[in-house]
Short mmCIF file of the C-alpha atoms (twelve columns), coordinates in Angstrom:
data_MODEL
# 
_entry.id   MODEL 
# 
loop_
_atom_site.group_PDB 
_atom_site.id 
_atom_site.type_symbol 
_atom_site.label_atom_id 
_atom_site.label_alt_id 
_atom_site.label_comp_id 
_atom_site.label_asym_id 
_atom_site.label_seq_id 
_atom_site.Cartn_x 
_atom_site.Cartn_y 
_atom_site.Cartn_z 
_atom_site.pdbx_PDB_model_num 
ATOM 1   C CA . UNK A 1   0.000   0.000   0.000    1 
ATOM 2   C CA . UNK A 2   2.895   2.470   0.477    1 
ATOM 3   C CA . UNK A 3   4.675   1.388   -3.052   1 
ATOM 4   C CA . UNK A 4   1.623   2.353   -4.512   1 
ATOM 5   C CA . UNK A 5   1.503   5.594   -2.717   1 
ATOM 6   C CA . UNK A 6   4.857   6.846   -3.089   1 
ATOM 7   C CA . UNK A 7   4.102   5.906   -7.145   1 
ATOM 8   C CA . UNK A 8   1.163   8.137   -6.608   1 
ATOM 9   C CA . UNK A 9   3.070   10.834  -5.256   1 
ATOM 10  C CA . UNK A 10  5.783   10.597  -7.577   1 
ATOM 11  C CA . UNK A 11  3.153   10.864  -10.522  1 
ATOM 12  C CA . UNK A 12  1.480   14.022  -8.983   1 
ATOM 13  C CA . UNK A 13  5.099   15.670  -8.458   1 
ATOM 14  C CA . UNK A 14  6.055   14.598  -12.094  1 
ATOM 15  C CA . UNK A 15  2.952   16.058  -13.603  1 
ATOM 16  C CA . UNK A 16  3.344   19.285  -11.397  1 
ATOM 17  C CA . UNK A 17  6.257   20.501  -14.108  1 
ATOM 18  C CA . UNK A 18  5.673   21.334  -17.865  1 
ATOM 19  C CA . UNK A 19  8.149   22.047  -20.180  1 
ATOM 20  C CA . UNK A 20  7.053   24.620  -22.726  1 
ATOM 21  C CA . UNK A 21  9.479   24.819  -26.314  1 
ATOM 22  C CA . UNK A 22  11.379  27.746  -27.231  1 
ATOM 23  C CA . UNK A 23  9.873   30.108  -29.283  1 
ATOM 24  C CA . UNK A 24  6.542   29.111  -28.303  1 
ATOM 25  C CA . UNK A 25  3.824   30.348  -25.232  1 
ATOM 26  C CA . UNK A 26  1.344   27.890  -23.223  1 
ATOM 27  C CA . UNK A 27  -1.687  29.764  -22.239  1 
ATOM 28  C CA . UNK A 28  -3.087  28.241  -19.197  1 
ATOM 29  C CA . UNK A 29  -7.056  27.910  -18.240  1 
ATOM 30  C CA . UNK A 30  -8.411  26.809  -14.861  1 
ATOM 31  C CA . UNK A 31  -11.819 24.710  -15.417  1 
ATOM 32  C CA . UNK A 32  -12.150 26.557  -19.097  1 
ATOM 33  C CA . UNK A 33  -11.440 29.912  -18.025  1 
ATOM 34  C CA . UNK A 34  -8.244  31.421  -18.805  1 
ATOM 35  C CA . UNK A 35  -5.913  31.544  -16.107  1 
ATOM 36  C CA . UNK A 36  -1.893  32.739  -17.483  1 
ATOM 37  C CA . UNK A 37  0.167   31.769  -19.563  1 
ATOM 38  C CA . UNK A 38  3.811   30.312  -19.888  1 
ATOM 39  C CA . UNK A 39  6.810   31.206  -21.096  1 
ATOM 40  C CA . UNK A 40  9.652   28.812  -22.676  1 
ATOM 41  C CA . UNK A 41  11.232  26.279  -20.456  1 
ATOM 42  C CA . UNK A 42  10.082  24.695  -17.380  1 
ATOM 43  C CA . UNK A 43  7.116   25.730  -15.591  1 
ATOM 44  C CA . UNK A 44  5.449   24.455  -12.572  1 
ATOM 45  C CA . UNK A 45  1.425   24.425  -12.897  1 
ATOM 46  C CA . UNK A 46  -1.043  22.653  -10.422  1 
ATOM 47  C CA . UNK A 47  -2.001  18.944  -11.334  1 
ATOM 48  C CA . UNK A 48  -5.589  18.545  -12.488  1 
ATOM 49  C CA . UNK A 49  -6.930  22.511  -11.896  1 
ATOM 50  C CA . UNK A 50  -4.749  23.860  -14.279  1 
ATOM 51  C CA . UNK A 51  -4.572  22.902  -17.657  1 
ATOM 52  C CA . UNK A 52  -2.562  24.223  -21.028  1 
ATOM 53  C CA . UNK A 53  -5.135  25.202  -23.121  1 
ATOM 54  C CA . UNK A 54  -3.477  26.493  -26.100  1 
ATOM 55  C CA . UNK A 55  0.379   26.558  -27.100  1 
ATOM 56  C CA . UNK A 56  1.302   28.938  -29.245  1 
ATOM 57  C CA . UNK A 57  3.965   29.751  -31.828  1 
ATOM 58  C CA . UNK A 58  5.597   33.126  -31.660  1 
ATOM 59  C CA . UNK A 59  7.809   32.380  -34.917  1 
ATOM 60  C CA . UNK A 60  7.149   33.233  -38.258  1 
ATOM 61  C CA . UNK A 61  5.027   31.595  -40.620  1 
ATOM 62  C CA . UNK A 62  4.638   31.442  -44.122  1 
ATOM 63  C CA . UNK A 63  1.683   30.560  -46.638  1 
ATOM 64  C CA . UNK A 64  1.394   30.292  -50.069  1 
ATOM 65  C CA . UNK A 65  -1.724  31.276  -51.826  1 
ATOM 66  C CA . UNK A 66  -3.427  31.198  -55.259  1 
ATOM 67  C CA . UNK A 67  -6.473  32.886  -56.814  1 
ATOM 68  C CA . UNK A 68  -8.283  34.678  -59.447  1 
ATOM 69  C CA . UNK A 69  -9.013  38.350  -59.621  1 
ATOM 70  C CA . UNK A 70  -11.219 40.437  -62.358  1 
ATOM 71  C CA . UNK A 71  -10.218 44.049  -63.847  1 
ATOM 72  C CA . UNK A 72  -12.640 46.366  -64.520  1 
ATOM 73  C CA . UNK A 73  -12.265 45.643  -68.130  1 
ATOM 74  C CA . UNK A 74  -13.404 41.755  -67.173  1 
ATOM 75  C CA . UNK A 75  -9.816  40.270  -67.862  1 
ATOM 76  C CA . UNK A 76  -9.305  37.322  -65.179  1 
ATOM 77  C CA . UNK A 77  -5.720  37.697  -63.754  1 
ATOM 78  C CA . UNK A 78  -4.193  35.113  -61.605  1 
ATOM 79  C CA . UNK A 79  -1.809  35.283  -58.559  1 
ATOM 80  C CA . UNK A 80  0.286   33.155  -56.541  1 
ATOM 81  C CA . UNK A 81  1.157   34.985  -53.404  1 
ATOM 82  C CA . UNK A 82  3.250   34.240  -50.039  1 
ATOM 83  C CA . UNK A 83  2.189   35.732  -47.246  1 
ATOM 84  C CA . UNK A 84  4.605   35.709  -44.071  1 
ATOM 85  C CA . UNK A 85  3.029   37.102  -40.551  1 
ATOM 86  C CA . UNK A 86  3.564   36.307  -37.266  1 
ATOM 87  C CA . UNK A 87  2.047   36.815  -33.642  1 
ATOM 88  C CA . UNK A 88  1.950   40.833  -32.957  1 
ATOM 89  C CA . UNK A 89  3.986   40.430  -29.138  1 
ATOM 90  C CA . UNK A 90  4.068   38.291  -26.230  1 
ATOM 91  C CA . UNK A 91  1.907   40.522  -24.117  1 
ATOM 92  C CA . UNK A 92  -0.728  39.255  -22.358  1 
ATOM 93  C CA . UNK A 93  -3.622  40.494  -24.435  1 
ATOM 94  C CA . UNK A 94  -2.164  39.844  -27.304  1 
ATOM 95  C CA . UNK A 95  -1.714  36.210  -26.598  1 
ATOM 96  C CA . UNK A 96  -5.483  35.532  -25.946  1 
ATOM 97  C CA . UNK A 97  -6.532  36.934  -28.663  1 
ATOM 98  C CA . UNK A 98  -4.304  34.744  -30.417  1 
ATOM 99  C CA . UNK A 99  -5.990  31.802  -28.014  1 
ATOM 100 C CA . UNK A 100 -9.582  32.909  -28.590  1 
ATOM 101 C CA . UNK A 101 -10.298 34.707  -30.806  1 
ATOM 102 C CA . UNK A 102 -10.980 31.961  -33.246  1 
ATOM 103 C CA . UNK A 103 -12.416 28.082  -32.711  1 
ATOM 104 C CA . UNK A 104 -9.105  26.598  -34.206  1 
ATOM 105 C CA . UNK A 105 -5.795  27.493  -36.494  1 
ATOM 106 C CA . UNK A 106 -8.069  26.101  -39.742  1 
ATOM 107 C CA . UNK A 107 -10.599 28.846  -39.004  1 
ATOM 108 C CA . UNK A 108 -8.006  31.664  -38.327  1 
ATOM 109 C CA . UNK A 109 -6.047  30.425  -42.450  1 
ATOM 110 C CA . UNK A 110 -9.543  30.683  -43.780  1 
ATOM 111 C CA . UNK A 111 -10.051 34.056  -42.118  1 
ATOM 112 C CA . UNK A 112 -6.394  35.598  -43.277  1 
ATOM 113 C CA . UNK A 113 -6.519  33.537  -46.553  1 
ATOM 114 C CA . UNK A 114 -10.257 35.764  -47.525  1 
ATOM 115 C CA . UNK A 115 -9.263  38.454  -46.304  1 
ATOM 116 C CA . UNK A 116 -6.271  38.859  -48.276  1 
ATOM 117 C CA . UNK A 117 -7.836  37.218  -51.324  1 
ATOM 118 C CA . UNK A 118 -10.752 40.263  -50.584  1 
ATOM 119 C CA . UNK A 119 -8.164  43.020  -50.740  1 
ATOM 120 C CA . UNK A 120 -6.366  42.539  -53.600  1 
ATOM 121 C CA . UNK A 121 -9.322  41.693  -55.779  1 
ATOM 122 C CA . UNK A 122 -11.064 45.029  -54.516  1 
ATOM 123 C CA . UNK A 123 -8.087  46.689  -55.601  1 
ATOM 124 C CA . UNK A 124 -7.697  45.090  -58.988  1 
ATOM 125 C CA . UNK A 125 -11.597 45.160  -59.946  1 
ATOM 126 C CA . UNK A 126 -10.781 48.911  -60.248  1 
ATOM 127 C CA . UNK A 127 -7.892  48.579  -62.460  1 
ATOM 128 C CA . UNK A 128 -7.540  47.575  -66.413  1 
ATOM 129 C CA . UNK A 129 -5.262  44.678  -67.038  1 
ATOM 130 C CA . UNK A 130 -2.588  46.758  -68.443  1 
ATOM 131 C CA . UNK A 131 -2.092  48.276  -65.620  1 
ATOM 132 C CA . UNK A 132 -2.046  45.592  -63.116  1 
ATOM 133 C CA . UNK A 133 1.696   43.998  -64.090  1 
ATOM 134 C CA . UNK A 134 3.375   47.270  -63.281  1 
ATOM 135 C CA . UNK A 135 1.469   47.994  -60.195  1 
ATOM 136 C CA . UNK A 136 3.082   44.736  -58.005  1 
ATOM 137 C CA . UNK A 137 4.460   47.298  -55.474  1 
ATOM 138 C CA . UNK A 138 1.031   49.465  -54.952  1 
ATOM 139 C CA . UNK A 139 -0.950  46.248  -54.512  1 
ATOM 140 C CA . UNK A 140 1.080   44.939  -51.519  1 
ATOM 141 C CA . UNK A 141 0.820   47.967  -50.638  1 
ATOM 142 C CA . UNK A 142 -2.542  48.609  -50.620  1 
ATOM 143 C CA . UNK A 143 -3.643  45.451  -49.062  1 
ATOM 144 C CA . UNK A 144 -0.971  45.258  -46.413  1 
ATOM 145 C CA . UNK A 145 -2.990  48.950  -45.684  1 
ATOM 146 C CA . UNK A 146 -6.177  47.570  -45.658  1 
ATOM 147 C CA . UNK A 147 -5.216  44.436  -43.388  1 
ATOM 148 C CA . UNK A 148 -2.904  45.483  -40.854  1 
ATOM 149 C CA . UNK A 149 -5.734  46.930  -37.992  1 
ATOM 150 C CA . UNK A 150 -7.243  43.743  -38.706  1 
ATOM 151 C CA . UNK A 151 -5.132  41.335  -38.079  1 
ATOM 152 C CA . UNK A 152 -3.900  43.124  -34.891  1 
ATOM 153 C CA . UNK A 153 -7.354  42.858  -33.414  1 
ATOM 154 C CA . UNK A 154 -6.784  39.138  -33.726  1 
ATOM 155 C CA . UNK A 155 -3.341  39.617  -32.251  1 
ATOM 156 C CA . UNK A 156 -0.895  39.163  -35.715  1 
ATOM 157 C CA . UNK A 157 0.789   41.594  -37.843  1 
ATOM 158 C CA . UNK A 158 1.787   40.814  -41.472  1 
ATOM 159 C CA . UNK A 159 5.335   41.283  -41.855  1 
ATOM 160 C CA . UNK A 160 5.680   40.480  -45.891  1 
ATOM 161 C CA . UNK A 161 3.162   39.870  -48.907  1 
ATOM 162 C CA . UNK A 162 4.989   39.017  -52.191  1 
ATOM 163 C CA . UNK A 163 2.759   38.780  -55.419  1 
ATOM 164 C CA . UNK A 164 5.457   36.067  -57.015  1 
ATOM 165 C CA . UNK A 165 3.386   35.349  -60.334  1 
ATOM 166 C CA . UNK A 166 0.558   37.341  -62.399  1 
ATOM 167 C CA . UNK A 167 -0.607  35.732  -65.303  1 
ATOM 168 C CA . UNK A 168 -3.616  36.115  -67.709  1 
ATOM 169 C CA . UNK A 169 -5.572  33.995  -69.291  1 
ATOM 170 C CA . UNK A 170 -3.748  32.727  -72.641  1 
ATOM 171 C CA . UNK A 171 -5.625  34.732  -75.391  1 
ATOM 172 C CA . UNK A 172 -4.667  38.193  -73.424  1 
ATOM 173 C CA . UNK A 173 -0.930  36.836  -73.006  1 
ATOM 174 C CA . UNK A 174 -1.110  36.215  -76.751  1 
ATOM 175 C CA . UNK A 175 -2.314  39.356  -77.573  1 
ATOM 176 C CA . UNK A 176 -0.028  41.123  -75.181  1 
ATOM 177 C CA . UNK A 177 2.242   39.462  -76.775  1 
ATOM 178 C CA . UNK A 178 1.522   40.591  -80.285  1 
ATOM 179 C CA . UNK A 179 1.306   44.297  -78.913  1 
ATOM 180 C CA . UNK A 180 4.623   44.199  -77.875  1 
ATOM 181 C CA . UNK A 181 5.947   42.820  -81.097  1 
ATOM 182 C CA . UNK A 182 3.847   45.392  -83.232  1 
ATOM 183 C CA . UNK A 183 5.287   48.047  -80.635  1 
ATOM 184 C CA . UNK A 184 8.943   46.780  -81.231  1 
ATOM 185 C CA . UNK A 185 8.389   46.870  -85.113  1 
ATOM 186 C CA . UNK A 186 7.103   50.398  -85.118  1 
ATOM 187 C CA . UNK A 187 9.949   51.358  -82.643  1 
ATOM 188 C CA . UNK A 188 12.381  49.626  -84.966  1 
ATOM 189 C CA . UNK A 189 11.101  50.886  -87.773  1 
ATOM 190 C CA . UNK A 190 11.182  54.579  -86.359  1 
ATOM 191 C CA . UNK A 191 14.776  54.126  -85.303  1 
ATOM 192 C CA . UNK A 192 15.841  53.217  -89.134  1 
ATOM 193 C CA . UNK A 193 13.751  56.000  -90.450  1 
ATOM 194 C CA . UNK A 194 15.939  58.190  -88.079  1 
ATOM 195 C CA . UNK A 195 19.258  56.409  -88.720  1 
ATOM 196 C CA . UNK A 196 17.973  57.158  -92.626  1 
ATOM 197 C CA . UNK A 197 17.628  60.750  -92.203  1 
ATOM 198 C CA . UNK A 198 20.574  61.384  -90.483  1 
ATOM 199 C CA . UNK A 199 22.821  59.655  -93.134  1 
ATOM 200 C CA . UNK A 200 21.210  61.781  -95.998  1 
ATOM 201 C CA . UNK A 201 22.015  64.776  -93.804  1 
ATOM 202 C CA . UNK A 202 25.065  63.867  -93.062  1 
ATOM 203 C CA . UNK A 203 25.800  63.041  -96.747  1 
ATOM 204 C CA . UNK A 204 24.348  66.230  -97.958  1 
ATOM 205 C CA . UNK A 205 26.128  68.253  -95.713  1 
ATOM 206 C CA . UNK A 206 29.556  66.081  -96.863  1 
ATOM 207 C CA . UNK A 207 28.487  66.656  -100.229 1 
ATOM 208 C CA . UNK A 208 27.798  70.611  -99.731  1 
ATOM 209 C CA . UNK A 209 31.588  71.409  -97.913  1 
ATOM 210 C CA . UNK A 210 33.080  69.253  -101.086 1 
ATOM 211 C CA . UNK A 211 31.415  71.317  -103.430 1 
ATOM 212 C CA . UNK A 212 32.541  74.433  -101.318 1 
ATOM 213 C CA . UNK A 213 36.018  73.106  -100.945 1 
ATOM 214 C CA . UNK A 214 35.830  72.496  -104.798 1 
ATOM 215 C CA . UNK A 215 34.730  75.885  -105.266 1 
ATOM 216 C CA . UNK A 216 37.165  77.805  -103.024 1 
ATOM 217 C CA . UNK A 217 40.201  75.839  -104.394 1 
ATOM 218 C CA . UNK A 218 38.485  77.016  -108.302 1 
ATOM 219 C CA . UNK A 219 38.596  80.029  -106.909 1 
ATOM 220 C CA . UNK A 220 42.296  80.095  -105.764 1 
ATOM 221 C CA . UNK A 221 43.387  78.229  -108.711 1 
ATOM 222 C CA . UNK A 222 42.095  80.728  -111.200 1 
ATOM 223 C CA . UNK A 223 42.875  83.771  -109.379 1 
ATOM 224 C CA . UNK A 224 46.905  82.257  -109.093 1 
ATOM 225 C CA . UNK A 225 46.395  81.406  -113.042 1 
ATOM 226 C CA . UNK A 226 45.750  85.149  -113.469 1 
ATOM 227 C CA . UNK A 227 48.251  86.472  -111.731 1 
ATOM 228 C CA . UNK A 228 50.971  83.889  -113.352 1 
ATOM 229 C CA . UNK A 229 49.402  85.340  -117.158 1 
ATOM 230 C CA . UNK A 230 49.682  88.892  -115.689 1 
ATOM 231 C CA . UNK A 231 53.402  88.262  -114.175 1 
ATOM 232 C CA . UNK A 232 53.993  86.755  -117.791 1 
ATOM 233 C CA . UNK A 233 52.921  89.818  -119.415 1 
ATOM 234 C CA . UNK A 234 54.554  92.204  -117.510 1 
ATOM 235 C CA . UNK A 235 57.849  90.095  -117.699 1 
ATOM 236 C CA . UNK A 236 57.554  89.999  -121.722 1 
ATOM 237 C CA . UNK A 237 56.909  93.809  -121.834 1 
ATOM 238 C CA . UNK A 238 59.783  94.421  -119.493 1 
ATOM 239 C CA . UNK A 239 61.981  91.830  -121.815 1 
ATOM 240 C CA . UNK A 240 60.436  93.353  -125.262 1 
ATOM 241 C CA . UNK A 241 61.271  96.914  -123.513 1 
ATOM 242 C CA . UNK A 242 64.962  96.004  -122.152 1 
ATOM 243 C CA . UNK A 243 65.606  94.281  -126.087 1 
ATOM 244 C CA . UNK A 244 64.199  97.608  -128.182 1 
ATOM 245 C CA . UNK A 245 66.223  99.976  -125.872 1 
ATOM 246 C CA . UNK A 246 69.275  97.806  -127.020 1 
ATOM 247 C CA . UNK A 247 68.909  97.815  -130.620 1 
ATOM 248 C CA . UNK A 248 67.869  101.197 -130.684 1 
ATOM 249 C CA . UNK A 249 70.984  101.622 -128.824 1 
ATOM 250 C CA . UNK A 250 73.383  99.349  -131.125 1 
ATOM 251 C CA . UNK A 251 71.326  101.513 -133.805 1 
ATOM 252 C CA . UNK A 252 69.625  98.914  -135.639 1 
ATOM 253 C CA . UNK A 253 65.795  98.228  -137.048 1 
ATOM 254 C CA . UNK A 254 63.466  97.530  -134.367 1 
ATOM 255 C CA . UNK A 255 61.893  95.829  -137.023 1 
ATOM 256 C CA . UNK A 256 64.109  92.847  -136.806 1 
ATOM 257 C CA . UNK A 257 63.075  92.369  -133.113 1 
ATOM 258 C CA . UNK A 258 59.654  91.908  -134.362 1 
ATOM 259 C CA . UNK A 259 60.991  89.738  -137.071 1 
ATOM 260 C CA . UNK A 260 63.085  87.011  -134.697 1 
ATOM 261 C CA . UNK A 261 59.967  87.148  -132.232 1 
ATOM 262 C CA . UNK A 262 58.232  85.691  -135.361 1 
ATOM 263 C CA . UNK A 263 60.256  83.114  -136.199 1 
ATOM 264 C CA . UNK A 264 61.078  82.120  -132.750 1 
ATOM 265 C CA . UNK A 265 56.991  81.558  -132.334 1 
ATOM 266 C CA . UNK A 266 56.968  79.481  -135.380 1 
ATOM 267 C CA . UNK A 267 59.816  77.415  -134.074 1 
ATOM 268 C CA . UNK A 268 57.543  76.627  -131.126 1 
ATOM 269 C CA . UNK A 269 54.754  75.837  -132.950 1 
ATOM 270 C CA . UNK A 270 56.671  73.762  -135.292 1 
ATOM 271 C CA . UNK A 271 58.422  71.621  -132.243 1 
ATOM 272 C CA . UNK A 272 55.512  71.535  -130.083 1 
ATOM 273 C CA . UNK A 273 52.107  70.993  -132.166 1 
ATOM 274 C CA . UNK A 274 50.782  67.603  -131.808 1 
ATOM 275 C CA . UNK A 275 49.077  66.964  -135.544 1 
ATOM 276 C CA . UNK A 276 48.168  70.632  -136.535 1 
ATOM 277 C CA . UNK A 277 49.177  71.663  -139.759 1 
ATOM 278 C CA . UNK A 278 50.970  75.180  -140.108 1 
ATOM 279 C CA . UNK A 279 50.918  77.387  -143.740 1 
ATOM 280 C CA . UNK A 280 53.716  79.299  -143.939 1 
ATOM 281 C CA . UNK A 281 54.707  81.865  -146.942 1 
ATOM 282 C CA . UNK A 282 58.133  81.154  -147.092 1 
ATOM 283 C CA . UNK A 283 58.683  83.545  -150.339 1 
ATOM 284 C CA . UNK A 284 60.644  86.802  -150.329 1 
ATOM 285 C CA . UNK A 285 57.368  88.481  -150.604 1 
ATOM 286 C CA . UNK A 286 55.711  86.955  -147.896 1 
ATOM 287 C CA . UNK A 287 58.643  87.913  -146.141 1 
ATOM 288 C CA . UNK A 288 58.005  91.120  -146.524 1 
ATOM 289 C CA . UNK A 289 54.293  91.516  -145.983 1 
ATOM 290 C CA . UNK A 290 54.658  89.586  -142.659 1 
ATOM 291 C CA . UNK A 291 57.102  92.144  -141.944 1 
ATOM 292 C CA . UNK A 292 55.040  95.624  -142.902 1 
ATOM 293 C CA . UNK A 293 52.264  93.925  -140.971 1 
ATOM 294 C CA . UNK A 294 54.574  93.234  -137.716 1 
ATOM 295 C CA . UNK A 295 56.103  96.865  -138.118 1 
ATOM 296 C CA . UNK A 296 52.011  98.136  -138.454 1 
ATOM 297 C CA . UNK A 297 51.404  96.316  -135.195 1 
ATOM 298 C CA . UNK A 298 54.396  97.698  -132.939 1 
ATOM 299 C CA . UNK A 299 53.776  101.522 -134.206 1 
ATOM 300 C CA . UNK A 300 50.043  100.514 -133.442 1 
ATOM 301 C CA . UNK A 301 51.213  99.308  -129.711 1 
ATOM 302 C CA . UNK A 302 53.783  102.014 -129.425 1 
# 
C-alpha cells in the first residue's frame, strides 16, 4: 500500500512541471477559463486545476496562396502569393486573442486567406489589365494597408506579402504578346527611319563642304592662273622693252626684233604641235608683208 503511494506521489510531483518549447507560449485555463500563460522552459502548474489550453507559436510563418481576380475591363488575372506574418507580441492580451479569438488554427487560415484574397481583388476590380503587371508594389501595398488593424485585433501583424506570379488567361498573353511585337516593329522601324535621315544629312552636308572646298580651291586656282598670265605679261613687256632699248641703242631696225619674235613663235609651234598643220609663206614676198604687218602692229602698240 505504500509502493503504490509513493508511485502516486511521484506521478502528482512529475505532472506538477511542464516544459514549454522555445519560441513558443502555453496559455493556461483553470476549469475553461483562462488563467496565465507560460513562457519557454520549465514551468510548474497545479495537477488537475490547471490545464494548457493552447500553445502557441511566436515564430514566423509562411503561406502560399493562389487565386483569381477580375479588372474592370473583365480580364481574369491570376496570382500566386506568399504571405509571411507572425504573432503581434508576447503581451498578455495579445496572446489571448491569439488563443480565442478563433475556434481553431483552420478557421483563423480561412479568415487571413479571404481576407487577403478580398483586398487585392477590390483593388484590382478597379484597375484595367494593363495596368495591373506594373502595379506589383502598390498592390502589396494597398492590401498590407487595408489588413494590418485587422489582423492586430486578432493579435498578428503581417510582416511580408509578395505577389510572385501574375498571369492572364492565354488569349490576353497572346495578344499582349503581339502588342509588344507590333510596338517593337514600329519602334524599330522609327529608329531606321531616323538612322535614314541622319545619313542623308550627313551626306548632304559632306556633299555641300566638297562642293565648297571644290569651289574655293576654283577660286584660288584661277585667281593664281591670273596672276601667273599677268606676271607673264609684264615680264615679256619688261623683256620686249629692255631688247628695243638695245637695238635702238646698237642703232639697228626695231623691225628685226619683231621679225626674230616671229620666227622664234613658229619654231615653237613647229616643235611643239601635236598633228596641226601650219601654212607658212616662205617667199621673199611673204617675207616682206609679214614684216610691214609686224612693223604696223608695234607703231600701233607704241
Amino acid at each position: 500500500m505504500s509502493w503504490i503511494l509513493i508511485v502516486g506521489l511521484g506521478f502528482l510531483v512529475v505532472t506538477c512541471f511542464v516544459t514549454v518549447q522555445q519560441g513558443t507560449m502555453a496559455v493556461v485555463t483553470v476549469f475553461g477559463k483562462y488563467r496565465r500563460m507560460m513562457q519557454a522552459g520549465l514551468n510548474f502548474r497545479i495537477p488537475v486545476i490547471e490545464s494548457i489550453f493552447r500553445v502557441i507559436s511566436v515564430q514566423h510563418r509562411s503561406v502560399e496562396l493562389e487565386f483569381q481576380a477580375i479588372t474592370v475591363d473583365q480580364a481574369n488575372v491570376y496570382f500566386k502569393t506568399m504571405l509571411l506574418y507572425a504573432v503581434l507580441n508576447q503581451e498578455e492580451e495579445t496572446v489571448k486573442n491569439v488563443a480565442f479569438k478563433f475556434m481553431d488554427e483552420r478557421s483563423f487560415m480561412q479568415a487571413l486567406v479571404r481576407t487577403i484574397e478580398g483586398s487585392i481583388r477590390g483593388y484590382v476590380a478597379t484597375k484595367r489589365q494593363s495596368e495591373v503587371l506594373g502595379l506589383r508594389r502598390e498592390i502589396v501595398q494597398e492590401v498590407k494597408g487595408q489588413i494590418d488593424s485587422t489582423l492586430e485585433g486578432w493579435g498578428y501583424h503581417l510582416i511580408d506579402l509578395q505577389l510572385n506570379d501574375i498571369t492572364f488567361d492565354q488569349a490576353i498573353i497572346d495578344s499582349m504578346a503581339k502588342v509588344v511585337a507590333s510596338n517593337n516593329l514600329k519602334a524599330a522601324a522609327e529608329n531606321e527611319g531616323q538612322a535614314l535621315l541622319i545619313t542623308k544629312t550627313k551626306s548632304a552636308e559632306a556633299e555641300g563642304n566638297a562642293i565648297r572646298i571644290a569651289a574655293e580651291a576654283e577660286r584660288q586656282a584661277a585667281q593664281l592662273r591670273g596672276q601667273g598670265v599677268a606676271l607673264f605679261r609684264q615680264e615679256v613687256a619688261k623683256g620686249m622693252s629692255e631688247a628695243a632699248r638695245s637695238m635702238s641703242s646698237a642703232q639697228l631696225d626695231s623691225s628685226l626684233l619683231l621679225f626674230a619674235m616671229w620666227t622664234e613663235t613658229l619654231k615653237s609651234v613647229a616643235e611643239q604641235g601635236k598633228g596641226n598643220m601650219l601654212f607658212l609663206d616662205g617667199s621673199t614676198d611673204g617675207m616682206q608683208r609679214t614684216m610691214h604687218q609686224l612693223m604696223g602692229i608695234s607703231k600701233g602698240i607704241d
